[in-house]
C-alpha positions in Angstrom: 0.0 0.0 0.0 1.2 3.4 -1.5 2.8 5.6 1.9 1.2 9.0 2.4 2.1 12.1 4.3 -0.3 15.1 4.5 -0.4 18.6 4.9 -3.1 18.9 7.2 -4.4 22.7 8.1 -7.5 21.9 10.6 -9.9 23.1 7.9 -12.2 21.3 5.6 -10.4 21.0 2.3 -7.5 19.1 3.7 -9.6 17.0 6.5 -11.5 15.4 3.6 -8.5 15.7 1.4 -7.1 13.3 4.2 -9.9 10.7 5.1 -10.6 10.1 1.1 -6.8 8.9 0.8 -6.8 6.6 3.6 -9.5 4.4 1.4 -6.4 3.8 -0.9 -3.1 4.6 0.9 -1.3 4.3 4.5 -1.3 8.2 5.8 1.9 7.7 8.2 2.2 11.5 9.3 0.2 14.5 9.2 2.4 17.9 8.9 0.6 21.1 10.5 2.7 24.1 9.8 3.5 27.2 12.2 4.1 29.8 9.8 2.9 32.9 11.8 -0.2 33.1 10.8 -3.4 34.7 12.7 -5.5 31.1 13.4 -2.0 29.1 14.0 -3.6 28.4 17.6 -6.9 26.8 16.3 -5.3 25.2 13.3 -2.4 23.0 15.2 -5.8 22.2 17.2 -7.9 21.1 15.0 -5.0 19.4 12.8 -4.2 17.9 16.2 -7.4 16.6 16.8 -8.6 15.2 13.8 -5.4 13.3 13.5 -5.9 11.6 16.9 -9.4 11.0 15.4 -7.9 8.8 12.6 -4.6 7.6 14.5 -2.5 9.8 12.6 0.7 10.6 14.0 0.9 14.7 14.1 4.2 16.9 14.1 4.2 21.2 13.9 6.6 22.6 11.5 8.0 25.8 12.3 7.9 28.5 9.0 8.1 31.3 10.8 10.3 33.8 8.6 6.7 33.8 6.3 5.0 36.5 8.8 7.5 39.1 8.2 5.3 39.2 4.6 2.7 41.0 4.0 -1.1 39.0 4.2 -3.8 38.8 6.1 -3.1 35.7 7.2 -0.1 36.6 9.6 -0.8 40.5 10.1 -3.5 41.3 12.9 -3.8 45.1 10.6 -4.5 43.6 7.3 -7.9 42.3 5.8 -8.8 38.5 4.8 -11.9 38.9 3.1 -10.1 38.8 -0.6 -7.6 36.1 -2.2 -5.5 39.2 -2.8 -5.5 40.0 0.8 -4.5 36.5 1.8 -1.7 36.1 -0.7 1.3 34.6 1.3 4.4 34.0 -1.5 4.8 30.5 -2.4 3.4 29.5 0.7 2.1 26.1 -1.1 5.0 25.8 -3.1 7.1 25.6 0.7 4.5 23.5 2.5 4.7 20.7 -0.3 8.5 20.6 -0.3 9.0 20.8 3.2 6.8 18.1 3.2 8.5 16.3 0.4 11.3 15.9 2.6 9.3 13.9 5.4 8.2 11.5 2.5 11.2 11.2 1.0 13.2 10.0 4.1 10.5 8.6 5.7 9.7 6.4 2.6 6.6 7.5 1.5 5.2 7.9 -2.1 3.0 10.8 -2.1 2.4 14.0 -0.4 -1.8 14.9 -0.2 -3.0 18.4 -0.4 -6.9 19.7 -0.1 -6.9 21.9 -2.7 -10.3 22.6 -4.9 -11.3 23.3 -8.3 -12.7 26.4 -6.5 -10.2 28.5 -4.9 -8.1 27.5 -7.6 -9.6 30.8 -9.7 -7.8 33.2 -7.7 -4.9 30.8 -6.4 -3.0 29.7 -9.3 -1.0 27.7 -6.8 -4.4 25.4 -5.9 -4.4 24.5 -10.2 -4.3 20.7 -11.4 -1.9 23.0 -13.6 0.4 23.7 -10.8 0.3 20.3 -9.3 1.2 19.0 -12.5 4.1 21.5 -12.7 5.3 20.4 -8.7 5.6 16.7 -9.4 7.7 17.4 -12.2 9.9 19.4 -10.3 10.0 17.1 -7.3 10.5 14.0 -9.7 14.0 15.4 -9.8 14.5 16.4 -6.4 13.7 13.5 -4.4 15.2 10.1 -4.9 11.9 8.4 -4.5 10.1 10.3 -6.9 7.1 11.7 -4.0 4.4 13.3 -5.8 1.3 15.7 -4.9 -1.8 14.1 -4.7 -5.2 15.9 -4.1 -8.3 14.1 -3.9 -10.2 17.5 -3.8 -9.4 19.8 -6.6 -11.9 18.7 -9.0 -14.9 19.4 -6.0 -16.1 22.5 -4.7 -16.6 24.3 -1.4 -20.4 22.5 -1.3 -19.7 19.1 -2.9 -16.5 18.9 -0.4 -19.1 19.5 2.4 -21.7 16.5 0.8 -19.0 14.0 0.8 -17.6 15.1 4.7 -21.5 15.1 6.3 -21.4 11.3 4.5 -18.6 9.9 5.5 -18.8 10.8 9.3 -16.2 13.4 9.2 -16.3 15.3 12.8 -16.2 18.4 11.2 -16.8 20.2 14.9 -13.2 19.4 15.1 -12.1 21.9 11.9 -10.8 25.4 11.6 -11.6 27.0 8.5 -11.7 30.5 9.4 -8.7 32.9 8.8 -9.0 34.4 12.4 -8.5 33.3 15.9 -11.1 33.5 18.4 -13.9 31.4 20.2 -15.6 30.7 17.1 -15.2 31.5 13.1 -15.6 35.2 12.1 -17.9 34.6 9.4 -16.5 37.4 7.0 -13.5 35.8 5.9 -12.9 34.6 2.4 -12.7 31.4 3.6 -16.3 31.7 6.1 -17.5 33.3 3.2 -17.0 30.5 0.7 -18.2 27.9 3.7 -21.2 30.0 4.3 -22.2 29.6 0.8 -21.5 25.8 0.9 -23.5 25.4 3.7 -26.6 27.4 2.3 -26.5 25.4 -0.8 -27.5 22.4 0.9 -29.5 23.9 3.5 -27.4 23.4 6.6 -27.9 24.8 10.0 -25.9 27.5 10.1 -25.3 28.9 13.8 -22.6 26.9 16.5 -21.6 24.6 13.8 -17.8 25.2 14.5 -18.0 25.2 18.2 -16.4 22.3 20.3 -18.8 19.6 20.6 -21.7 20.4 18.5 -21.6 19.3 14.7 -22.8 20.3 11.3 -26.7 18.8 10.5 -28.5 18.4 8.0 
């Protein structure tokens, strides 16, 4: 059975991104990373959590040099509510070789990202296109060959939430939300896009993110 490490956030995308792959392939370690952003709190958390949940060892990498740029994601002055405001530079193009190297010397094949045919609009770096361009790169520097693998990136935001409410997914465990706090925001680009997901398929939308209470139809 193929060997798997994935780059687990806390939030939806790379929760289901996750549970689909372990239908086909052993996921030996789940990599959070620490790279100064706002929600870094609630996303080791959750990451932490839903690992436990599917007996997943869980490690924090430390990227810390990434919050001296400019985003909303790691400045508490700048907005989130736009993909251009959350723009961190080749922040997915780290994450995947960073955890390229885990695969690579801890023998695994693949590296699994929850990216979606969605975001990928106004994040290039979220493209089948990109992913495409990665494995490439990373067929030359690693000695194993590791390559991305997304089960995600041809759903959306709503068909992503479908497929987690089916299979079980404890999705009162994920962070999805830009912003720290007690509970998501809810103006975010990413509450925004979740918002939207949940209203397409008529879900209850108060307390759904709140520990110990769950998503329902």
């Amino acid at each position: 059975m193929m060997k798997a490490i994935t780059l687990l956030s806390g939030g939806l995308d790379s929760t289901l991104c996750t549970v689909l792959a372990l239908r086909d392939m052993e996921v030996i370690l789940a990599l959070t990373v620490d790279y100064g952003q706002k929600a870094r709190t609630r996303e080791v958390e959750s990451a932490g959590r839903i690992a436990a949940f599917y007996n997943i060892p869980h490690r924090v990498v430390e990227a810390g040099f990434l919050r001296t740029f400019a985003s909303g994601l790691t400045r508490a002055e700048r907005s989130t509510r736009s993909s251009r405001e959350v723009w961190v530079p080749n922040r997915n193009g780290l994450f995947i070789n960073i955890a390229a190297c885990y695969a690579e010397e801890m023998g695994a094949e693949a590296v699994l990202v929850g990216f979606n045919r969605e975001e990928a609009v106004d994040f290039p770096d979220n493209s089948p296109d990109f992913v495409s361009a990665v494995n490439r790169s990373l067929s030359y520097s690693t000695r194993n060959q590791v390559r991305v693998i997304s089960y995600t990136m041809e759903m959306d935001k709503t068909e992503m939430l479908r497929e987690a409410i089916r299979l079980g997914i404890p999705l009162d465990y994920t962070w999805s939300c830009y912003e720290d706090g007690p509970s998501p925001c809810g103006v975010c680009a990413s509450c925004r896009l979740l918002a939207k997901a949940r209203e397409n398929l008529d879900l209850r939308t108060t307390d759904e993110h709140r520990p110990g209470t769950q998503l329902k139809p």
